[in-house]
C-alpha positions as CSV (number, residue, x, y, z in Angstrom):
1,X,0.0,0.0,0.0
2,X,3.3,2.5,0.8
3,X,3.9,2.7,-3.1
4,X,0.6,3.6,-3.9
5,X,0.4,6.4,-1.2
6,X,2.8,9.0,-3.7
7,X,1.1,8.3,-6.9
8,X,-2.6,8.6,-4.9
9,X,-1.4,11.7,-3.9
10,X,-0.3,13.3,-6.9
11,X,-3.3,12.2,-8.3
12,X,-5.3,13.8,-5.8
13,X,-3.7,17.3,-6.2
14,X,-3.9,17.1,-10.1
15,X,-7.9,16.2,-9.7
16,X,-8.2,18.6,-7.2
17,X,-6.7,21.5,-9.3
18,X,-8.6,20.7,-12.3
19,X,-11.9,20.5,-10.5
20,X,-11.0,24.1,-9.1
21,X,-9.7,25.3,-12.5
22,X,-5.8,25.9,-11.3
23,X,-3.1,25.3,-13.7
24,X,-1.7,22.7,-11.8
25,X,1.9,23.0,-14.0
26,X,2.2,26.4,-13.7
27,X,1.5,26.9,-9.8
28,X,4.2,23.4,-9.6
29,X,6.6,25.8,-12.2
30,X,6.3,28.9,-9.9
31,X,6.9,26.5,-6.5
32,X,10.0,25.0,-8.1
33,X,11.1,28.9,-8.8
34,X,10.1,30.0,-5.6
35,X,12.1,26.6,-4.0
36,X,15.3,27.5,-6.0
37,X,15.9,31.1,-4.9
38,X,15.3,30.1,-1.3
39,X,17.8,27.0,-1.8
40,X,20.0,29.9,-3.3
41,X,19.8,32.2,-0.5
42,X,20.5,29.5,2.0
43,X,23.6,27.5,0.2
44,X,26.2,29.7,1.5
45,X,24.9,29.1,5.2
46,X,24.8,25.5,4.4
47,X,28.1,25.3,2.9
48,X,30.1,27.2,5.9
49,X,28.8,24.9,8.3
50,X,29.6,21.7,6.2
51,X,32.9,23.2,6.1
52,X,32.9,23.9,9.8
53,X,32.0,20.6,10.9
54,X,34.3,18.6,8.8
55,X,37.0,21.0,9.7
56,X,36.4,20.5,13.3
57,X,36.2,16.1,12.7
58,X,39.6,16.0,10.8
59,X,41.8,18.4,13.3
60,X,41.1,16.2,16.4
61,X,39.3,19.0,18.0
62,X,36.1,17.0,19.0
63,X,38.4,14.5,20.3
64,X,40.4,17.2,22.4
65,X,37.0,18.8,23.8
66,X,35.8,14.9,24.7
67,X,39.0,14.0,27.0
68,X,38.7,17.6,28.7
69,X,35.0,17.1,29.5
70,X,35.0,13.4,30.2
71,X,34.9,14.0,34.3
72,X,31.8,16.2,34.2
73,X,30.1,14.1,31.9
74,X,31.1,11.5,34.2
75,X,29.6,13.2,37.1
76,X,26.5,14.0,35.3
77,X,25.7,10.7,34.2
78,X,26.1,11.0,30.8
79,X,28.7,8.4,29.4
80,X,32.1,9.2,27.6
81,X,31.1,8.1,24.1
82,X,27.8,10.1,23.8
83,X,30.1,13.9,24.3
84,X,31.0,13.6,20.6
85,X,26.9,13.1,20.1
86,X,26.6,15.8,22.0
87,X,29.6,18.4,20.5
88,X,28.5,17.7,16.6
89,X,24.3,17.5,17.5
90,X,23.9,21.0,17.4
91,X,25.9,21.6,13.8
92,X,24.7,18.6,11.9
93,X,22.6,15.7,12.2
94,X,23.7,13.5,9.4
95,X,27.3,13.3,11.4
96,X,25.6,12.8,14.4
97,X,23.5,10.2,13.4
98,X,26.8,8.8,11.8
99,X,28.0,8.9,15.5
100,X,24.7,7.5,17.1
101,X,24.8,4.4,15.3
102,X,28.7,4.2,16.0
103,X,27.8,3.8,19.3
104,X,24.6,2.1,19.5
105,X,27.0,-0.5,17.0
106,X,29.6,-0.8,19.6
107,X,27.4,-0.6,22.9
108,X,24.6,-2.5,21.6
109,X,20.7,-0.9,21.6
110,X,19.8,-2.0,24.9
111,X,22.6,-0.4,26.6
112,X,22.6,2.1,29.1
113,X,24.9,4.1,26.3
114,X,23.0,3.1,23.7
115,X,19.8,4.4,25.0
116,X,20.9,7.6,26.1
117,X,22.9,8.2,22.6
118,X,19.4,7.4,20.9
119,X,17.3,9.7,23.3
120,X,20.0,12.8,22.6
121,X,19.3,12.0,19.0
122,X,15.5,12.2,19.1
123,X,15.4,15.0,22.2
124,X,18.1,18.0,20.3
125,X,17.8,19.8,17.1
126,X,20.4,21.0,14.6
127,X,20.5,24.4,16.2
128,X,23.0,25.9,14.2
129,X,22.0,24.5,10.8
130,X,18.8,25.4,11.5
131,X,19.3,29.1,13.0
132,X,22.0,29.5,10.1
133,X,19.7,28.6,7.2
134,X,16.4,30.2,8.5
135,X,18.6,33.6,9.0
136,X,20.0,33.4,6.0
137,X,16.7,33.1,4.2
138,X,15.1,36.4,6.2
139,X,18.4,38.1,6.2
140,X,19.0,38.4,10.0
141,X,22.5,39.1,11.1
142,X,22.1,39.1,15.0
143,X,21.2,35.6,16.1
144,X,23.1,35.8,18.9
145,X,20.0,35.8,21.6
146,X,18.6,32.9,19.0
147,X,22.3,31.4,19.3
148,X,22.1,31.0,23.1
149,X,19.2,29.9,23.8
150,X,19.2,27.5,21.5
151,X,22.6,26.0,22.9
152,X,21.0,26.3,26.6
153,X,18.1,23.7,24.8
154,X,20.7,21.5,23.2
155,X,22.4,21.4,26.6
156,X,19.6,20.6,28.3
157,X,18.6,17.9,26.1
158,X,22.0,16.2,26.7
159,X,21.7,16.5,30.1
160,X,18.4,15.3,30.3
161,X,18.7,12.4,28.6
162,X,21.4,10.9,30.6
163,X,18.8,11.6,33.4
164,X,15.5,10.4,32.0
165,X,17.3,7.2,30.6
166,X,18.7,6.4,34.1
167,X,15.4,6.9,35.9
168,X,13.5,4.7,33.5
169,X,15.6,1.8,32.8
C-alpha cells in the first residue's frame, strides 16, 4: 500500500486543481522557482557549516573537547562516548547520526549508552544548521539571543537524557 500512497497523492492534487480550474503546472513551475531562490539564499549558510563541521572532525578538536570534558560528563551521568553526540548535535545531524549508530554498534541498543545516545538524538535539534539557514533566508544578522538559547536547549537535552534514561531503565 506504501507505493501507492505517492502516486494517490499526486493524483489527488492534479484532480483537485482541475476541478478548481488551477493550472496545476504552472502553480508546480512557480513552487520550483520559488524553492530555487530560497535553496539559493541559503547554500552559502549551508556550505560554511559543512565546512565547519568537517574541519572540526579531521583536526582532532572534537576528540580534544571529549577528554577535557570526560569527568563532568562523568559526574553527570552522561557516558564518555555520547560527548562527541553531543559536541556535533547542534551543527549537523547526518554526522551525528553517523555517530549514534557508532555507538549504539559498539554498545549495543539496549545499553545504558545506547539508549541515552538514541534519546540525545530524538530530544536536540540541529540548532546551528537550523538558526544558520532560517537567518540566512530572512536576512537576520544578530542571532546571537537565538544562538544562546538554543545551545542552553541543546544542553539541556543532553543533560536530560542521561537523566531520564537512568530513571527509566
Amino acid at each position: 500500500m506504501t507505493n501507492y500512497i505517492v502516486p494517490a497523492l499526486m493524483l489527488v492534487i492534479v484532480l483537485y486543481g482541475a476541478l478548481k480550474k488551477v493550472d496545476v503546472f504552472g502553480a508546480f513551475s512557480d513552487g520550483i522557482k520559488e524553492g530555487l531562490k530560497v535553496c539559493k539564499g541559503i547554500f552559502p549558510a549551508i556550505l560554511v557549516m559543512l565546512t565547519a563541521v568537517s574541519m572540526l572532525r579531521a583536526s582532532g578538536v572534537i576528540d580534544i573537547i571529549t577528554n577535557l570534558a570526560a569527568p563532568i560528563c562523568n559526574w553527570l551521568g552522561i557516558p564518555e562516548e555520547c560527548l562527541p553526540l553531543a559536541l556535533l548535535r547542534p551543527f549537523t545531524g547526518g554526522g551525528a547520526l553517523s555517530i549514534g549508530s557508532e555507538i549504539i554498534k559498539n554498545n549495543g541498543p539496549d545499553s545504558l549508552t545506547g539508549r541515552i545516545a538514541a534519546v540525545m538524538l530524538g530530544a536536540s535539534e540541529t540548532s546551528f544548521y537550523t538558526i544558520a539557514v532560517y537567518s540566512a533566508y530572512l536576512g537576520i544578522k544578530n542571532t546571537r539571543y537565538t544562538l544562546g538559547a538554543a545551545l542552553s536547549a541543546d544542553a539541556a537535552a543532553f543533560i536530560m537524557s542521561g537523566i531520564a534514561v537512568r530513571l527509566l531503565m
